[in-house]
N, C-alpha and C positions, 0 to 999 in steps of 0.2 A: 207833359206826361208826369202822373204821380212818382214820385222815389217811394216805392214801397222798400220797406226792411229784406234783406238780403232771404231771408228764410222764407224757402216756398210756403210755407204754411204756417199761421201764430196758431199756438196752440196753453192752452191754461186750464187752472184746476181752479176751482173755488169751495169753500167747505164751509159750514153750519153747525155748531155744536146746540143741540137742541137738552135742556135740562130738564129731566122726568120722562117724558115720555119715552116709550120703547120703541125700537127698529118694530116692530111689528102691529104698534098701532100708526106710526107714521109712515109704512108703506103704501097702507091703503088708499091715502091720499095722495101718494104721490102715483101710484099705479092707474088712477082715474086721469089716463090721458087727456080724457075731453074734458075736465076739472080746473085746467089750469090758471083760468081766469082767478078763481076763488082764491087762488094765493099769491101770483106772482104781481107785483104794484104795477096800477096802472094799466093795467091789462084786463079792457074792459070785455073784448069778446073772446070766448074760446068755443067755437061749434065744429060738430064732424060734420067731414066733408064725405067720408067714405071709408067702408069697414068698421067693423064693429069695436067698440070700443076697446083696450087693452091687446088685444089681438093684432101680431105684426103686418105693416100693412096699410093696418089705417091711419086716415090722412085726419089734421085738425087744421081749420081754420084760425089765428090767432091775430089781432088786431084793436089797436088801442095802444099800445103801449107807449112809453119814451125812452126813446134812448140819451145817451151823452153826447148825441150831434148836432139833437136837432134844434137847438138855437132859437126855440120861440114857432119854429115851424108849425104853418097849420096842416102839413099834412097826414094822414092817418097812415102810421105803419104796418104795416100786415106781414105775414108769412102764410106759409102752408109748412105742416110739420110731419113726416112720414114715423109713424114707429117704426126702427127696423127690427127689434128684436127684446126682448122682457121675459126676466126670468127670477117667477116670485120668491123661488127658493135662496139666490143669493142676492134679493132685495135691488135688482137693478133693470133698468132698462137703457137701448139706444134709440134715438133717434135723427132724422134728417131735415133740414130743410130743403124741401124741392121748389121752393117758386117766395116771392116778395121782391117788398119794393125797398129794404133797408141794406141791400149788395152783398148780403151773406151769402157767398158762391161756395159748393163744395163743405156744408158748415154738417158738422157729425159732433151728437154728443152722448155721452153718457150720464146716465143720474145713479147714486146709487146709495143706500141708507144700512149704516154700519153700526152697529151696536157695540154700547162702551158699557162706562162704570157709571157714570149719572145721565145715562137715558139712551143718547145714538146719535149721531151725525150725519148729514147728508154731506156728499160729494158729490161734484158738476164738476167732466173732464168735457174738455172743448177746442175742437180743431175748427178752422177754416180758413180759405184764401184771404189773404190780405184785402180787408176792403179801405172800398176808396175815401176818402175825406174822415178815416179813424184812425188811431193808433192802438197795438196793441194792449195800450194802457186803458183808452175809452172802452172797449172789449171784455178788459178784465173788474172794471168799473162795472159796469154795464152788469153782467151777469156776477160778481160777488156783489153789488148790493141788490140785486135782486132776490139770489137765493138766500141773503142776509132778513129782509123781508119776509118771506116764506116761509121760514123755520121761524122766526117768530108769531107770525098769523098761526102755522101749524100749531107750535109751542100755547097759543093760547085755546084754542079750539080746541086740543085737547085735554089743558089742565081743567079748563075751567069753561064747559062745552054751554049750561046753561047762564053764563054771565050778563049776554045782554038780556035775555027776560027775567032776569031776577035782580035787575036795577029797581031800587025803590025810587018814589017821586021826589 
Protein backbone atom coordinates (compact mmCIF):
# COMPACT_ATOMS: atom_id res chain seq x y z
CA UNK A 1 0.00 0.00 0.00
CA UNK A 2 1.19 3.57 -0.82
CA UNK A 3 2.21 5.91 2.40
CA UNK A 4 0.39 8.76 1.20
CA UNK A 5 1.20 12.27 3.39
CA UNK A 6 -0.97 12.44 6.43
CA UNK A 7 -3.29 15.31 4.96
CA UNK A 8 -6.63 14.11 3.39
CA UNK A 9 -6.03 16.43 0.76
CA UNK A 10 -2.71 18.46 -1.03
CA UNK A 11 -3.71 21.37 -1.85
CA UNK A 12 -1.49 24.46 -3.53
CA UNK A 13 -1.39 27.85 -5.19
CA UNK A 14 0.70 28.60 -8.19
CA UNK A 15 1.00 32.34 -9.69
CA UNK A 16 2.22 34.22 -12.86
CA UNK A 17 3.03 37.72 -12.97
CA UNK A 18 2.39 38.60 -16.40
CA UNK A 19 4.20 42.34 -17.50
CA UNK A 20 1.85 44.67 -19.79
CA UNK A 21 -0.91 43.26 -20.38
CA UNK A 22 -4.12 44.03 -18.39
CA UNK A 23 -6.41 41.66 -16.07
CA UNK A 24 -8.92 42.31 -18.81
CA UNK A 25 -7.30 41.45 -21.91
CA UNK A 26 -5.98 38.27 -20.22
CA UNK A 27 -9.36 37.13 -19.17
CA UNK A 28 -10.43 36.54 -22.39
CA UNK A 29 -8.25 33.93 -22.86
CA UNK A 30 -8.27 32.38 -20.01
CA UNK A 31 -12.28 32.42 -19.93
CA UNK A 32 -12.22 30.24 -23.42
CA UNK A 33 -12.66 26.98 -21.61
CA UNK A 34 -12.32 24.98 -24.59
CA UNK A 35 -9.03 27.27 -25.55
CA UNK A 36 -6.83 25.56 -23.34
CA UNK A 37 -4.81 23.65 -25.44
CA UNK A 38 -3.50 27.09 -27.19
CA UNK A 39 -1.63 27.85 -23.91
CA UNK A 40 -0.91 25.31 -21.45
CA UNK A 41 2.47 23.07 -22.79
CA UNK A 42 2.07 20.10 -24.35
CA UNK A 43 -1.34 19.93 -24.30
CA UNK A 44 -2.25 19.01 -27.62
CA UNK A 45 -6.02 18.42 -27.46
CA UNK A 46 -8.68 20.49 -25.67
CA UNK A 47 -12.30 19.77 -27.48
CA UNK A 48 -15.99 20.14 -25.71
CA UNK A 49 -17.52 17.42 -24.68
CA UNK A 50 -20.69 18.98 -23.58
CA UNK A 51 -22.33 22.46 -22.97
CA UNK A 52 -21.65 25.35 -24.22
CA UNK A 53 -18.59 26.84 -23.91
CA UNK A 54 -17.84 29.26 -20.75
CA UNK A 55 -21.11 28.37 -19.30
CA UNK A 56 -21.13 26.33 -15.92
CA UNK A 57 -21.47 22.84 -16.75
CA UNK A 58 -19.68 22.09 -19.54
CA UNK A 59 -17.36 19.47 -19.87
CA UNK A 60 -13.86 19.70 -21.90
CA UNK A 61 -11.95 17.03 -23.17
CA UNK A 62 -8.13 17.54 -22.51
CA UNK A 63 -5.31 15.19 -23.57
CA UNK A 64 -1.82 15.19 -24.71
CA UNK A 65 -0.14 16.53 -21.99
CA UNK A 66 2.93 15.47 -19.50
CA UNK A 67 3.17 15.44 -16.44
CA UNK A 68 6.35 14.79 -13.81
CA UNK A 69 5.55 11.09 -13.62
CA UNK A 70 5.54 9.80 -16.58
CA UNK A 71 9.04 8.68 -17.14
CA UNK A 72 9.30 8.31 -20.94
CA UNK A 73 5.77 6.73 -20.85
CA UNK A 74 3.96 6.21 -24.11
CA UNK A 75 0.81 6.72 -22.85
CA UNK A 76 -1.71 9.52 -23.58
CA UNK A 77 -2.92 11.40 -20.57
CA UNK A 78 -6.31 12.70 -20.65
CA UNK A 79 -9.02 14.09 -18.36
CA UNK A 80 -12.43 15.43 -18.56
CA UNK A 81 -12.85 18.96 -17.03
CA UNK A 82 -16.29 20.13 -15.64
CA UNK A 83 -16.70 24.08 -15.33
CA UNK A 84 -18.31 24.47 -12.10
CA UNK A 85 -18.67 27.98 -11.83
CA UNK A 86 -17.05 31.68 -13.69
CA UNK A 87 -17.57 34.90 -12.79
CA UNK A 88 -16.27 37.54 -15.34
CA UNK A 89 -16.75 40.27 -13.21
CA UNK A 90 -14.12 39.14 -10.51
CA UNK A 91 -11.97 37.51 -13.42
CA UNK A 92 -12.17 33.96 -12.08
CA UNK A 93 -13.45 30.61 -12.68
CA UNK A 94 -13.79 26.81 -10.94
CA UNK A 95 -13.39 23.94 -12.20
CA UNK A 96 -13.53 19.93 -11.86
CA UNK A 97 -12.04 16.94 -12.94
CA UNK A 98 -14.59 14.26 -13.30
CA UNK A 99 -13.15 11.30 -15.21
CA UNK A 100 -8.88 10.47 -16.57
CA UNK A 101 -6.42 8.36 -16.49
CA UNK A 102 -3.65 10.47 -14.60
CA UNK A 103 -5.65 9.54 -10.70
CA UNK A 104 -6.55 12.96 -9.96
CA UNK A 105 -9.58 11.96 -7.76
CA UNK A 106 -11.74 14.61 -6.20
CA UNK A 107 -9.28 17.48 -8.00
CA UNK A 108 -11.17 21.24 -7.77
CA UNK A 109 -9.57 24.16 -9.04
CA UNK A 110 -9.67 27.71 -9.31
CA UNK A 111 -8.15 30.16 -11.91
CA UNK A 112 -8.26 33.69 -11.28
CA UNK A 113 -6.57 36.92 -13.06
CA UNK A 114 -5.78 39.85 -10.58
CA UNK A 115 -4.73 43.21 -11.67
CA UNK A 116 -1.63 44.96 -10.43
CA UNK A 117 0.91 47.80 -11.24
CA UNK A 118 2.80 46.46 -14.34
CA UNK A 119 0.01 44.52 -16.00
CA UNK A 120 -1.92 41.43 -13.62
CA UNK A 121 -1.29 38.06 -12.52
CA UNK A 122 -2.81 34.84 -12.75
CA UNK A 123 -3.50 32.59 -9.71
CA UNK A 124 -4.12 28.64 -9.84
CA UNK A 125 -5.56 27.36 -6.21
CA UNK A 126 -5.67 23.45 -6.35
CA UNK A 127 -7.07 20.72 -4.17
CA UNK A 128 -7.10 17.03 -4.68
CA UNK A 129 -6.80 13.57 -3.16
CA UNK A 130 -3.41 12.34 -2.88
CA UNK A 131 -2.51 10.52 -6.02
CA UNK A 132 -0.85 7.60 -6.40
CA UNK A 133 2.92 7.29 -7.65
CA UNK A 134 3.24 11.58 -7.09
CA UNK A 135 4.15 13.71 -4.51
CA UNK A 136 2.87 16.75 -3.59
CA UNK A 137 5.94 18.36 -4.96
CA UNK A 138 5.37 16.56 -8.55
CA UNK A 139 1.73 18.47 -8.33
CA UNK A 140 3.13 21.65 -7.48
CA UNK A 141 5.78 21.13 -10.48
CA UNK A 142 3.33 20.04 -12.50
CA UNK A 143 0.87 22.96 -12.50
CA UNK A 144 3.38 26.02 -11.51
CA UNK A 145 5.40 25.38 -14.68
CA UNK A 146 2.57 24.93 -16.55
CA UNK A 147 0.86 28.17 -15.59
CA UNK A 148 4.53 29.45 -15.76
CA UNK A 149 4.20 28.66 -19.59
CA UNK A 150 0.89 30.09 -20.15
CA UNK A 151 1.33 33.54 -18.99
CA UNK A 152 4.21 33.64 -21.01
CA UNK A 153 2.44 32.24 -24.31
CA UNK A 154 -0.40 34.79 -23.11
CA UNK A 155 2.29 37.63 -22.38
CA UNK A 156 3.41 37.23 -25.83
CA UNK A 157 0.16 36.99 -27.86
CA UNK A 158 -0.73 39.85 -26.48
CA UNK A 159 2.30 42.07 -26.69
CA UNK A 160 3.11 41.28 -29.83
CA UNK A 161 -0.28 39.50 -31.48
CA UNK A 162 1.21 39.95 -35.25
CA UNK A 163 4.91 38.69 -34.52
CA UNK A 164 5.11 35.53 -36.26
CA UNK A 165 3.63 37.06 -39.78
CA UNK A 166 5.76 39.88 -39.62
CA UNK A 167 9.02 37.81 -39.44
CA UNK A 168 11.01 38.81 -42.42
CA UNK A 169 12.98 36.04 -44.46
Amino acid sequence: MANYEQQSKWKGKASEELAGPKAEQVWPLLEDFFGLNKWFPTLTTCLAVEGINGQPGCVRYCAGFKTPVNNGDQITNWTKQKLLSIDPKDLSFSYSIVDGNVGFNSYVSTVKVVPNEGGCSIHWWYEVEPVEGWTLEDLNTFIGSGLQVMAKRMEEALLHPHASSNQKP
